[in-house]
mmCIF file of the N, C-alpha and C atoms, coordinates in Angstrom:
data_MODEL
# 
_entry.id   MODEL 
# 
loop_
_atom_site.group_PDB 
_atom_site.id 
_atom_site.type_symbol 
_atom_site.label_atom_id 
_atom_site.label_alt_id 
_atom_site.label_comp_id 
_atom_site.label_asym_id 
_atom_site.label_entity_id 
_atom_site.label_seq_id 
_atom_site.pdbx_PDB_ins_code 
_atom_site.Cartn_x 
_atom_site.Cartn_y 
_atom_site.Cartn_z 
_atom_site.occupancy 
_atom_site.B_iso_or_equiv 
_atom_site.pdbx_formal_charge 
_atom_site.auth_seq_id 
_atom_site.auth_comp_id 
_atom_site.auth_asym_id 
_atom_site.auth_atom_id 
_atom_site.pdbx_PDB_model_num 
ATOM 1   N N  . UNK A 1 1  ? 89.148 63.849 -55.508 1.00 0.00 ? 1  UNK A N  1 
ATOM 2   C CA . UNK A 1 1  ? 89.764 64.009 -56.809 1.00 0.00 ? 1  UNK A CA 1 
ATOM 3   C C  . UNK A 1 1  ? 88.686 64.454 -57.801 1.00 0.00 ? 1  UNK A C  1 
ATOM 4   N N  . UNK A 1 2  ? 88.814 65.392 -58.673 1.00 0.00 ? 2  UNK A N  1 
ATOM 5   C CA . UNK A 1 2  ? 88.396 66.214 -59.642 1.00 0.00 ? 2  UNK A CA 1 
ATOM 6   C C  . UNK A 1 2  ? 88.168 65.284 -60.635 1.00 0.00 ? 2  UNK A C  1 
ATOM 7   N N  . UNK A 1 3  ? 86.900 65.578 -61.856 1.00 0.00 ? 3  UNK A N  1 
ATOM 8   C CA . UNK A 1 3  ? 87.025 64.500 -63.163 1.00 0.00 ? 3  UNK A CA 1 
ATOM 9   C C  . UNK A 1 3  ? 86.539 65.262 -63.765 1.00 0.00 ? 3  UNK A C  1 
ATOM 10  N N  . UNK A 1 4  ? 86.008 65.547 -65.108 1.00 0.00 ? 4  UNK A N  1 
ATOM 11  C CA . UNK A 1 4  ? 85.470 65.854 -66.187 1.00 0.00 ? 4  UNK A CA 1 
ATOM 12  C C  . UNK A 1 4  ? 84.161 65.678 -66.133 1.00 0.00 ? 4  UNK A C  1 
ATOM 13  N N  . UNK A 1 5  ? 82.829 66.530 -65.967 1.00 0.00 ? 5  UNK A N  1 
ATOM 14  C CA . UNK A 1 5  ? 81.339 65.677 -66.144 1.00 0.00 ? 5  UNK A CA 1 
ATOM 15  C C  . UNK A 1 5  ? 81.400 66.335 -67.253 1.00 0.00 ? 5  UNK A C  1 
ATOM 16  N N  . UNK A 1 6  ? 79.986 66.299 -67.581 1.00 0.00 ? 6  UNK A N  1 
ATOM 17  C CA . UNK A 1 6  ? 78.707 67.004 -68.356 1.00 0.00 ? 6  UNK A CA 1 
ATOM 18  C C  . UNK A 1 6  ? 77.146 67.072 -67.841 1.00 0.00 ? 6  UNK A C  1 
ATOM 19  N N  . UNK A 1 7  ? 77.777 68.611 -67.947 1.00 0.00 ? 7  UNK A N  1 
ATOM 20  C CA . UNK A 1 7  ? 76.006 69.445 -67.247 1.00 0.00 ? 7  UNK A CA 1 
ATOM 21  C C  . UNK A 1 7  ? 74.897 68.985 -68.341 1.00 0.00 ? 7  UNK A C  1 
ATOM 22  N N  . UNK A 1 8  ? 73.736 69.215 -68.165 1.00 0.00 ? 8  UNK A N  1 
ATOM 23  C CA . UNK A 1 8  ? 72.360 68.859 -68.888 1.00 0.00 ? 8  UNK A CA 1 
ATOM 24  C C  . UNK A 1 8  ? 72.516 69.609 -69.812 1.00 0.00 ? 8  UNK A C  1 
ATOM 25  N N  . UNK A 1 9  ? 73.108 70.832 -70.407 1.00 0.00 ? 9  UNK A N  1 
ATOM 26  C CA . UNK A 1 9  ? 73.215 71.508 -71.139 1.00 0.00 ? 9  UNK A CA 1 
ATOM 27  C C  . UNK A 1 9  ? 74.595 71.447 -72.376 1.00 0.00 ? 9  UNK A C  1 
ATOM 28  N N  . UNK A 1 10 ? 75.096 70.428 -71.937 1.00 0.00 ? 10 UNK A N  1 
ATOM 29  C CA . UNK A 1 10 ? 76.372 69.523 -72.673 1.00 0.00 ? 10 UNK A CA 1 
ATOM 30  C C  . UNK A 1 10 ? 77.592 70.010 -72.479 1.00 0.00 ? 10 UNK A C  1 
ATOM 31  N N  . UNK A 1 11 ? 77.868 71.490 -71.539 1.00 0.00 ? 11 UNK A N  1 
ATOM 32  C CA . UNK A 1 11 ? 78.873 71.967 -71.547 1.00 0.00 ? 11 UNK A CA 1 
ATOM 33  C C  . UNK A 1 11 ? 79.641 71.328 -70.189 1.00 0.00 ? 11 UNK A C  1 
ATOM 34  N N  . UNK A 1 12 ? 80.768 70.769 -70.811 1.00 0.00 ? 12 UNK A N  1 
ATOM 35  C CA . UNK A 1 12 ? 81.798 69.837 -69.888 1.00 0.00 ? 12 UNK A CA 1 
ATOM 36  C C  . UNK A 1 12 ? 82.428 70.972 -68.388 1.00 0.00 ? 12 UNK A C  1 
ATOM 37  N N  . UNK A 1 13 ? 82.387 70.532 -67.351 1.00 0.00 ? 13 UNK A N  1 
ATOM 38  C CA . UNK A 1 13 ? 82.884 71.372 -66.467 1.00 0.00 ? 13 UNK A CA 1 
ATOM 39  C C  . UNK A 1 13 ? 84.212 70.558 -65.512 1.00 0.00 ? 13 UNK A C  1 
ATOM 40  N N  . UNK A 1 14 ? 84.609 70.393 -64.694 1.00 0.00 ? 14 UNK A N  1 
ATOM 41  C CA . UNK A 1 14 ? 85.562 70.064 -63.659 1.00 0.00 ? 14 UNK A CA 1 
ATOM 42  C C  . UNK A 1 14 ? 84.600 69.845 -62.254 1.00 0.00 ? 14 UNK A C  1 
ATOM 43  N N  . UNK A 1 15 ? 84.511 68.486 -61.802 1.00 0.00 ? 15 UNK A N  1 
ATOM 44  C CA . UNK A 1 15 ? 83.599 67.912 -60.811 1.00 0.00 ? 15 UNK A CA 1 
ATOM 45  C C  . UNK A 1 15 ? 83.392 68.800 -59.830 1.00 0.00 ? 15 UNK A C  1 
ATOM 46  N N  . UNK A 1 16 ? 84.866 69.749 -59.481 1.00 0.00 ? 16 UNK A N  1 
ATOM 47  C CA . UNK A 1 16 ? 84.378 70.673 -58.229 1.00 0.00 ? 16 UNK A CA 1 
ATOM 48  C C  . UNK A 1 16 ? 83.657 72.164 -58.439 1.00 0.00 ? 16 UNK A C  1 
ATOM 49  N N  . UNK A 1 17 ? 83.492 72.387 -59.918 1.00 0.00 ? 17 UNK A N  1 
ATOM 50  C CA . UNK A 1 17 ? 82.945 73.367 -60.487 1.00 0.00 ? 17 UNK A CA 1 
ATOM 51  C C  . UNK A 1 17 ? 81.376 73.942 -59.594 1.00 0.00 ? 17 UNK A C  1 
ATOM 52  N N  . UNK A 1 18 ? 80.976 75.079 -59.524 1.00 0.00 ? 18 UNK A N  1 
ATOM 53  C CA . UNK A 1 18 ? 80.012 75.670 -58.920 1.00 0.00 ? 18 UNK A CA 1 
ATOM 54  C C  . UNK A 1 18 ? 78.806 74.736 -59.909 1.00 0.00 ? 18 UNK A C  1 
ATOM 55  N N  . UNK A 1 19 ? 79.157 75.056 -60.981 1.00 0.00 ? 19 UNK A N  1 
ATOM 56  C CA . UNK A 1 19 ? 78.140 74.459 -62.007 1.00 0.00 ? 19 UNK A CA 1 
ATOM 57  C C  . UNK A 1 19 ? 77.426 73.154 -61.666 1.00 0.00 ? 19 UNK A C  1 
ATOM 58  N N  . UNK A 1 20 ? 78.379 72.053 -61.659 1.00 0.00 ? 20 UNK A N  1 
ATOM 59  C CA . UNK A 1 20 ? 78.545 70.837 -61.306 1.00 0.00 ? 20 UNK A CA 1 
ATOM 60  C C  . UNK A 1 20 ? 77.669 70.646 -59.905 1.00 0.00 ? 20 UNK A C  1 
ATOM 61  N N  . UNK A 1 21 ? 78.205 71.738 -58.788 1.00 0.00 ? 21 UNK A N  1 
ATOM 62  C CA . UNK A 1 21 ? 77.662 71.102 -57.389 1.00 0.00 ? 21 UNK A CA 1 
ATOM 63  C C  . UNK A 1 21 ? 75.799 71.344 -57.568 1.00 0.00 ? 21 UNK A C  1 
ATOM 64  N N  . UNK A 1 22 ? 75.136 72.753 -58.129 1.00 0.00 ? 22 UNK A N  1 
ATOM 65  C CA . UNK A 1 22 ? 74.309 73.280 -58.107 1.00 0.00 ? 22 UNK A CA 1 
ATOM 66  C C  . UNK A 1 22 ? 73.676 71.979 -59.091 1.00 0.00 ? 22 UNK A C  1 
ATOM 67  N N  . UNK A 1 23 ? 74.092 71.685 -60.038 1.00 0.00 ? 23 UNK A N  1 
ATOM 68  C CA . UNK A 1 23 ? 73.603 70.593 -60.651 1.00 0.00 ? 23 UNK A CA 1 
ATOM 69  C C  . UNK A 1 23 ? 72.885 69.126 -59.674 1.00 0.00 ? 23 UNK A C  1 
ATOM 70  N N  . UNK A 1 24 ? 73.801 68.969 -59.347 1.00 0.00 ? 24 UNK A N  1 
ATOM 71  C CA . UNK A 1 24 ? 73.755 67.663 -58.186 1.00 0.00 ? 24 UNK A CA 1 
ATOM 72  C C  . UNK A 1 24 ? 73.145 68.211 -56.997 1.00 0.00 ? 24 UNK A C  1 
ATOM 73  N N  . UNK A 1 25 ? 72.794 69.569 -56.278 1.00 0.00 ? 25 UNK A N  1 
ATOM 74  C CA . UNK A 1 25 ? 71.775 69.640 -55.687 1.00 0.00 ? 25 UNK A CA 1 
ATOM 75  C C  . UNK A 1 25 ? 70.453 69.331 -56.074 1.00 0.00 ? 25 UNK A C  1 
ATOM 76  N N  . UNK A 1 26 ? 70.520 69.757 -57.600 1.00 0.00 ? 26 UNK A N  1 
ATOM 77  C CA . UNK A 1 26 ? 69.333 70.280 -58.230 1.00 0.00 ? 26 UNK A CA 1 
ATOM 78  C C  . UNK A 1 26 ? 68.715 68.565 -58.262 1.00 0.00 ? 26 UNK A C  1 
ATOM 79  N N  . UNK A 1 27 ? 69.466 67.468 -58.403 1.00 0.00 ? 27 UNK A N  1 
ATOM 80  C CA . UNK A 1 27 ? 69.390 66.133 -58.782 1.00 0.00 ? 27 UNK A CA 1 
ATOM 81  C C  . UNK A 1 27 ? 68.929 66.000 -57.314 1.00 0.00 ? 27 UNK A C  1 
ATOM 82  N N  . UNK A 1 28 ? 69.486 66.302 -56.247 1.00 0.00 ? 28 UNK A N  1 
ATOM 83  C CA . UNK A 1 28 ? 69.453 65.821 -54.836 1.00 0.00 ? 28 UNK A CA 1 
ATOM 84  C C  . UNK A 1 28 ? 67.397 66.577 -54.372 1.00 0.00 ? 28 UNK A C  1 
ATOM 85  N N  . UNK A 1 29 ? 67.323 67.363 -55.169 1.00 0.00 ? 29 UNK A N  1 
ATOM 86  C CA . UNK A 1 29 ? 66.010 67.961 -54.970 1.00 0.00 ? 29 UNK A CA 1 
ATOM 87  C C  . UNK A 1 29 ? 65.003 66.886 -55.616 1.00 0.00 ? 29 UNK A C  1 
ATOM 88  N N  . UNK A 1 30 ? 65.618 66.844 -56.919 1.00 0.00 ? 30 UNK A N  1 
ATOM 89  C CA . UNK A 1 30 ? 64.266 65.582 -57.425 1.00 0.00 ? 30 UNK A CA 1 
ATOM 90  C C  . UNK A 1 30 ? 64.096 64.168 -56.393 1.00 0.00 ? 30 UNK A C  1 
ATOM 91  N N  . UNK A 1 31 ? 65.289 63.904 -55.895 1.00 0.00 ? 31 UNK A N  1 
ATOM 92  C CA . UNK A 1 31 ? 65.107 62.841 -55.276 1.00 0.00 ? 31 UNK A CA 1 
ATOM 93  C C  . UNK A 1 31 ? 63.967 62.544 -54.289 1.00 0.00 ? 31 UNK A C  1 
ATOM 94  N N  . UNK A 1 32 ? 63.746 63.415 -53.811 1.00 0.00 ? 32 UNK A N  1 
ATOM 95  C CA . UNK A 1 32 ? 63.095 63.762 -52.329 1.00 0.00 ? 32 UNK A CA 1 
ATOM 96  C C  . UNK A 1 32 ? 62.039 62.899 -52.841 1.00 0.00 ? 32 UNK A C  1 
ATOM 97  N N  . UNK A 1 33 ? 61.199 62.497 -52.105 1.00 0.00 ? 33 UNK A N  1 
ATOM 98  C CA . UNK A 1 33 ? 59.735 61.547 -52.207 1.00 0.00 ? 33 UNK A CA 1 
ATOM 99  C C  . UNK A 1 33 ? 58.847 62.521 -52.235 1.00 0.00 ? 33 UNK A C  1 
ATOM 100 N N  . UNK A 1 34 ? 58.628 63.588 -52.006 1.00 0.00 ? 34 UNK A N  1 
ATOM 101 C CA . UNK A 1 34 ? 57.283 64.148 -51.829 1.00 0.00 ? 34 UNK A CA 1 
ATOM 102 C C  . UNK A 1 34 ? 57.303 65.908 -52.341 1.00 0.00 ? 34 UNK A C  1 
ATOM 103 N N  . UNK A 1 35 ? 56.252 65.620 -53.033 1.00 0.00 ? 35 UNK A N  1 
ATOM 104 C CA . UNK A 1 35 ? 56.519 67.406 -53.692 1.00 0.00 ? 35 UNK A CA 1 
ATOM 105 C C  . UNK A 1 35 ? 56.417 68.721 -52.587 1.00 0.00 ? 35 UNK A C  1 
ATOM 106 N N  . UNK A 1 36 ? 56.348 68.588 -51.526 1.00 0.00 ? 36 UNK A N  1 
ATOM 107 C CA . UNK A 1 36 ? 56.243 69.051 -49.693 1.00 0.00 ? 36 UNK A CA 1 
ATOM 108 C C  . UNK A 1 36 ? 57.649 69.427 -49.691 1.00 0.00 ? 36 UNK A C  1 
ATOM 109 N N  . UNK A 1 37 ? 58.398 68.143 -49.617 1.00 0.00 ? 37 UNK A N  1 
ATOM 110 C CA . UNK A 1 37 ? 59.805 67.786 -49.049 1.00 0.00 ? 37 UNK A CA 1 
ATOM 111 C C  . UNK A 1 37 ? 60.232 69.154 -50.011 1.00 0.00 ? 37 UNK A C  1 
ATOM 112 N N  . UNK A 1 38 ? 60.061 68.988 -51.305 1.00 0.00 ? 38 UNK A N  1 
ATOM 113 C CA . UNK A 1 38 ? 60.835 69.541 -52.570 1.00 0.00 ? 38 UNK A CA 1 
ATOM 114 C C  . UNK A 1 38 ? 60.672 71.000 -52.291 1.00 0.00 ? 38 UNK A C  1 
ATOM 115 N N  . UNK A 1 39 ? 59.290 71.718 -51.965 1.00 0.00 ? 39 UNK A N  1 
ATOM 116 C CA . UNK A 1 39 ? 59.102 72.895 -51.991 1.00 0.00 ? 39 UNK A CA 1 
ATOM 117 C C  . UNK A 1 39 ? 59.773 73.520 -50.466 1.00 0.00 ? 39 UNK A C  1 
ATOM 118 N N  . UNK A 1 40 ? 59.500 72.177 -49.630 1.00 0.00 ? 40 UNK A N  1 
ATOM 119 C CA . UNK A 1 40 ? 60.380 72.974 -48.679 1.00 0.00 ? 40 UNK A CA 1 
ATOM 120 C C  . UNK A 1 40 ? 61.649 73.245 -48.389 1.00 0.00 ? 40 UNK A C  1 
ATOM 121 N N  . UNK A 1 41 ? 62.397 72.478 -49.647 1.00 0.00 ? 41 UNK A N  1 
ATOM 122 C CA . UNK A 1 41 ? 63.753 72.905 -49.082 1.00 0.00 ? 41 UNK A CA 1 
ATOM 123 C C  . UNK A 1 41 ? 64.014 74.338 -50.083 1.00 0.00 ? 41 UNK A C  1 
ATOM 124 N N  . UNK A 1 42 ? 63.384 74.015 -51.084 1.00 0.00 ? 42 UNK A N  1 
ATOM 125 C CA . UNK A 1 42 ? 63.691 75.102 -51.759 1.00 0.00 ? 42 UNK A CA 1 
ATOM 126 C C  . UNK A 1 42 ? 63.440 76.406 -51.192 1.00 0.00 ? 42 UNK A C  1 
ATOM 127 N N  . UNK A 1 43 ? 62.507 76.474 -50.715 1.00 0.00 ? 43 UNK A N  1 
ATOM 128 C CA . UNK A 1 43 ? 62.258 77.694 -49.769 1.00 0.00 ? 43 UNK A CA 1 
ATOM 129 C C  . UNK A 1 43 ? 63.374 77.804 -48.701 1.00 0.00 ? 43 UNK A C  1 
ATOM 130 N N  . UNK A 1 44 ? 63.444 77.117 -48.198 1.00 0.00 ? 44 UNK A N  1 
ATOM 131 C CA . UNK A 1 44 ? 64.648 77.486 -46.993 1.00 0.00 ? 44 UNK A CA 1 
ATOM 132 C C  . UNK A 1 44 ? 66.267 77.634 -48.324 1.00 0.00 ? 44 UNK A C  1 
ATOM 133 N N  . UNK A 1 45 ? 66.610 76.936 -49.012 1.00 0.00 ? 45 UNK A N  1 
ATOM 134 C CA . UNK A 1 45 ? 67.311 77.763 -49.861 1.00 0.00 ? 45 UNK A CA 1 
ATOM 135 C C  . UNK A 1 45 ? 66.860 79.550 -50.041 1.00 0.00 ? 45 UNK A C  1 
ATOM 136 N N  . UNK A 1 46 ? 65.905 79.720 -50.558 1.00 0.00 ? 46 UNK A N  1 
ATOM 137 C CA . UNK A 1 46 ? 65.497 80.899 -50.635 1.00 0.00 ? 46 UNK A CA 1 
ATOM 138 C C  . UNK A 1 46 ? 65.637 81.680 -49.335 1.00 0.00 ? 46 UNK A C  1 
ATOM 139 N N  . UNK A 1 47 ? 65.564 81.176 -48.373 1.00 0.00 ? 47 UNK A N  1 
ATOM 140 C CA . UNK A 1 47 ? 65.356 81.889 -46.968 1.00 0.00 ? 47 UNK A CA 1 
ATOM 141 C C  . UNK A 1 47 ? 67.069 82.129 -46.809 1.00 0.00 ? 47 UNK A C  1 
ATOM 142 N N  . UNK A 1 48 ? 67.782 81.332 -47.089 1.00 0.00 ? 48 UNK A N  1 
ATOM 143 C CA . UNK A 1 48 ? 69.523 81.541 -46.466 1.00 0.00 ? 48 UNK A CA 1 
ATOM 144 C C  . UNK A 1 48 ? 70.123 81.543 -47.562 1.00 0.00 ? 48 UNK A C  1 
ATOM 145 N N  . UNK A 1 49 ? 69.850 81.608 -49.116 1.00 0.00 ? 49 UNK A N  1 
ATOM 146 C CA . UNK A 1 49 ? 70.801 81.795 -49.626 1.00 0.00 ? 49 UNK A CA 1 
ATOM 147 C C  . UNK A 1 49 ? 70.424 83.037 -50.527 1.00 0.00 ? 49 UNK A C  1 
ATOM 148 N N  . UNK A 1 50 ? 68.924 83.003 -50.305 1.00 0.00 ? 50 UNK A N  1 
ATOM 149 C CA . UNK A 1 50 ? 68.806 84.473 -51.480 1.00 0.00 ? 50 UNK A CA 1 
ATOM 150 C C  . UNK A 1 50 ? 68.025 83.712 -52.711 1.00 0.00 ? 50 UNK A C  1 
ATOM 151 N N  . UNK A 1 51 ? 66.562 84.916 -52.999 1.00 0.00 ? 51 UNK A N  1 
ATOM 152 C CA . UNK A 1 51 ? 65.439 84.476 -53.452 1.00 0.00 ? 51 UNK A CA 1 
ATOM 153 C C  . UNK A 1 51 ? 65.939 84.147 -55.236 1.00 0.00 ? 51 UNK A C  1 
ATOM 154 N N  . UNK A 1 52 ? 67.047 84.595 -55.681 1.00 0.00 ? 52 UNK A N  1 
ATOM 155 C CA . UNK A 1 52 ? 68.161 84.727 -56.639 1.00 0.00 ? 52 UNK A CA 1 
ATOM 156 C C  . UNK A 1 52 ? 68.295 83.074 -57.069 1.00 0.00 ? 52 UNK A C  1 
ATOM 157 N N  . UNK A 1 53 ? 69.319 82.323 -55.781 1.00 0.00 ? 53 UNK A N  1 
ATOM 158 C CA . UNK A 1 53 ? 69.467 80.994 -55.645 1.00 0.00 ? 53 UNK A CA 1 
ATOM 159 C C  . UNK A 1 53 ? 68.466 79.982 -56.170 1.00 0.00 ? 53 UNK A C  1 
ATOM 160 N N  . UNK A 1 54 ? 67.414 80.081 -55.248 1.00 0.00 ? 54 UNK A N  1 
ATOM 161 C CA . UNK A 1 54 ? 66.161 79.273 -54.880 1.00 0.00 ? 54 UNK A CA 1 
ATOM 162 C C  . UNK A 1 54 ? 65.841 79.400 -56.577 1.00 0.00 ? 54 UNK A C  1 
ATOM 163 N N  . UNK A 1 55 ? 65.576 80.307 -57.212 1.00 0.00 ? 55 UNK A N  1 
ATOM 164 C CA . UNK A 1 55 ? 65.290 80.593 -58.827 1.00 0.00 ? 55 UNK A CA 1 
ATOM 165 C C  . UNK A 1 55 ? 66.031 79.852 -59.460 1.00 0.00 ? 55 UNK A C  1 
ATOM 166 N N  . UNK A 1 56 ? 67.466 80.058 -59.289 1.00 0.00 ? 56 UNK A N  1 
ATOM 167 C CA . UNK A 1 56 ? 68.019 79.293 -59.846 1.00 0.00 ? 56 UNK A CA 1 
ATOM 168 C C  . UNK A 1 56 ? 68.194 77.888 -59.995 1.00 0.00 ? 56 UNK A C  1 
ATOM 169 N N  . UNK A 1 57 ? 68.231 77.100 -58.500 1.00 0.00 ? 57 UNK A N  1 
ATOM 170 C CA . UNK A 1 57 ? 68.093 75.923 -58.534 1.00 0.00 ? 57 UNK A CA 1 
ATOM 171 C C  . UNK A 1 57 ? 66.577 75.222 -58.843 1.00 0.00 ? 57 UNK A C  1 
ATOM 172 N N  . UNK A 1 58 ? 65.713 76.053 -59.129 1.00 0.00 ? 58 UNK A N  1 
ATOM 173 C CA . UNK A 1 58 ? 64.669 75.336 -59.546 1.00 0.00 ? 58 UNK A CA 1 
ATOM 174 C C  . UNK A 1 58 ? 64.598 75.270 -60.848 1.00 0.00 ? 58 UNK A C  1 
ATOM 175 N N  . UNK A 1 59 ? 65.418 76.234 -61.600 1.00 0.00 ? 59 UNK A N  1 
ATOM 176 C CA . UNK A 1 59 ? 65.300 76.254 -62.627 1.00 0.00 ? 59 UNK A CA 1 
ATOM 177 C C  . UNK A 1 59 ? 66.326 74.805 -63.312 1.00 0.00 ? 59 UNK A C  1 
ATOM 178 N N  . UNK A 1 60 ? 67.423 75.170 -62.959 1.00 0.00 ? 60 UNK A N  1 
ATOM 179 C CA . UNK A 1 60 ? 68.083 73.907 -63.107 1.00 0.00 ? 60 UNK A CA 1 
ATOM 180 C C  . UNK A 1 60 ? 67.030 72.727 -62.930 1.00 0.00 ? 60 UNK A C  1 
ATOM 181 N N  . UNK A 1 61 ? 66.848 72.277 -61.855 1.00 0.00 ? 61 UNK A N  1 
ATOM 182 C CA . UNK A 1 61 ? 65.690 71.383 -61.503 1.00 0.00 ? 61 UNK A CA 1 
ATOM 183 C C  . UNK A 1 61 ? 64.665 71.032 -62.732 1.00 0.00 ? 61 UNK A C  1 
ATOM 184 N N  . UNK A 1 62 ? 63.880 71.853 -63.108 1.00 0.00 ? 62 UNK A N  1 
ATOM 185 C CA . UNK A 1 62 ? 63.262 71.750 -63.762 1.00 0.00 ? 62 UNK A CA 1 
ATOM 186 C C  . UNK A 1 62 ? 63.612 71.638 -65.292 1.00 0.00 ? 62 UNK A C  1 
ATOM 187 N N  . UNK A 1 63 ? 64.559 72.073 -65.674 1.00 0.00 ? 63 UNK A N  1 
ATOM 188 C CA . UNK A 1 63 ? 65.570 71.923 -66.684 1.00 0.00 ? 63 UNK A CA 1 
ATOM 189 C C  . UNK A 1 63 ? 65.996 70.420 -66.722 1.00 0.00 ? 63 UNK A C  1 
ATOM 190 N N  . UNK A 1 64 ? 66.162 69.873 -65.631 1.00 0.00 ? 64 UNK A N  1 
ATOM 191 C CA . UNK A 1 64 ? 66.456 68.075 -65.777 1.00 0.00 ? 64 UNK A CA 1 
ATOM 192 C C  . UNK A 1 64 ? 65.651 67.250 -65.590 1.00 0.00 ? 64 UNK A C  1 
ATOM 193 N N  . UNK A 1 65 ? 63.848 67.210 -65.166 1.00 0.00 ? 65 UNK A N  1 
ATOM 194 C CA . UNK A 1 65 ? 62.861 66.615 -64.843 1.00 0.00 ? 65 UNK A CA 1 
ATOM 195 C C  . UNK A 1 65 ? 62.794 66.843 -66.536 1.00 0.00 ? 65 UNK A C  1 
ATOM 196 N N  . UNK A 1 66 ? 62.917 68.508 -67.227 1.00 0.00 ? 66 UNK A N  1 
ATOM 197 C CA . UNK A 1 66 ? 61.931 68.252 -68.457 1.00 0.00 ? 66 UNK A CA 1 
ATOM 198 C C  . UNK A 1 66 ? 62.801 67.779 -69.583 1.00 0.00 ? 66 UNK A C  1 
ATOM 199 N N  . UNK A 1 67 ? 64.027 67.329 -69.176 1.00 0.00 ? 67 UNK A N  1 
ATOM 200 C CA . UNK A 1 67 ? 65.205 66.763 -70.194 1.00 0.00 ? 67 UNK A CA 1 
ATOM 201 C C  . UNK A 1 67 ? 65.116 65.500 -70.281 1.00 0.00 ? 67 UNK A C  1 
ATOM 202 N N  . UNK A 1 68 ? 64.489 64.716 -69.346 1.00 0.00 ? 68 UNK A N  1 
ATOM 203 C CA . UNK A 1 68 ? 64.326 63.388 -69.297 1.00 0.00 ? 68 UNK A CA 1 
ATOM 204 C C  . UNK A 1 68 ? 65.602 63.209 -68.379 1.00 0.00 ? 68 UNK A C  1 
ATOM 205 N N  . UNK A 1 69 ? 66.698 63.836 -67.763 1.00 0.00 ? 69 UNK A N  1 
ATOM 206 C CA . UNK A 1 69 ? 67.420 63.822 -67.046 1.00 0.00 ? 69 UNK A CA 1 
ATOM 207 C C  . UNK A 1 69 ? 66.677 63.132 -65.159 1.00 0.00 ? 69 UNK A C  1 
ATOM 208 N N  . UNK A 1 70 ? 66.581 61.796 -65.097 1.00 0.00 ? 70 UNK A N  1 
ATOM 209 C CA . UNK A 1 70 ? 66.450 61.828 -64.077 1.00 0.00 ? 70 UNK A CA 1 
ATOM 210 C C  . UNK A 1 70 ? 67.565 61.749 -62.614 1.00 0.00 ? 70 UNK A C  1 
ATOM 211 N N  . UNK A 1 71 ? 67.358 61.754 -61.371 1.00 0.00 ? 71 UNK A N  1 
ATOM 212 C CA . UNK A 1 71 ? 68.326 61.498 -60.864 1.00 0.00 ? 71 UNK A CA 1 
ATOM 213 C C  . UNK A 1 71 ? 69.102 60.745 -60.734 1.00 0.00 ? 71 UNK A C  1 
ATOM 214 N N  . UNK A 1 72 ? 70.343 60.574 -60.254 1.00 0.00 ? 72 UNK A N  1 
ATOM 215 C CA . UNK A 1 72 ? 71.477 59.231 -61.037 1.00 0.00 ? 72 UNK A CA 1 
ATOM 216 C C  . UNK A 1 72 ? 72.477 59.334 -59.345 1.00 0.00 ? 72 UNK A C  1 
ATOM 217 N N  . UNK A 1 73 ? 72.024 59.164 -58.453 1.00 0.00 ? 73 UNK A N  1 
ATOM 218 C CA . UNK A 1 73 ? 72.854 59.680 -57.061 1.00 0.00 ? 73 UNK A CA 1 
ATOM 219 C C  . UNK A 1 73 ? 74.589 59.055 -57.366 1.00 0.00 ? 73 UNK A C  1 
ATOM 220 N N  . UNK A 1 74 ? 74.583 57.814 -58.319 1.00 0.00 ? 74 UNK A N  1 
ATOM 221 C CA . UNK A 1 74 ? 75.945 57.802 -58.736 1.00 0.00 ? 74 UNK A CA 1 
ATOM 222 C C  . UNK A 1 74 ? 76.772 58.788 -59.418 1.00 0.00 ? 74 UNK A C  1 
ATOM 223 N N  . UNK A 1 75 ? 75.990 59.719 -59.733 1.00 0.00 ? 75 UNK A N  1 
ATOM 224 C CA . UNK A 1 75 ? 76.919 60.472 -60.982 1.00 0.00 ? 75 UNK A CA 1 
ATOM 225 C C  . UNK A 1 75 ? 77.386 61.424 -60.300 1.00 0.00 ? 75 UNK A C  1 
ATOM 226 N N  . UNK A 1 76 ? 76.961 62.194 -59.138 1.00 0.00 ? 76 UNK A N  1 
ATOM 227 C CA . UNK A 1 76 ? 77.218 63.333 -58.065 1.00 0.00 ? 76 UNK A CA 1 
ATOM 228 C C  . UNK A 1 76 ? 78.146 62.975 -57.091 1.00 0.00 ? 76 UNK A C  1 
# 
């Protein structure tokens, strides 16, 4: 079932929104324990989804480390 969030950027989306999931990867990236873990998945993003992606989700990423946004695995 679908709900209402809010992205780091305050604009409200619909839980199954592209926005929303890329968000909660981007959260699922900080999680990782080790800055290794982090660079390597991102790269294999980059490797299968396109060097485009990988940009993007780091950017997000980094957009919520420097928001004070930390990860919240409840909210995803």
């Amino acid at each position: 079932m679908s709900r209402q969030v809010e992205l780091l950027d305050g604009t409200v989306v619909d839980s199954a929104s592209d926005a929303w999931r890329a968000e909660c990867e981007a959260r699922a990236v900080l999680e990782m324990p080790t800055r290794r873990q982090r660079q390597e998945y991102l790269a294999n993003v980059g490797k299968r989804r396109g060097q485009g992606e990988q940009q993007r989700l780091e950017r997000i990423a980094l957009a919520l480390w420097d928001g004070g946004r930390r990860p919240d695995p409840g909210e995803c």
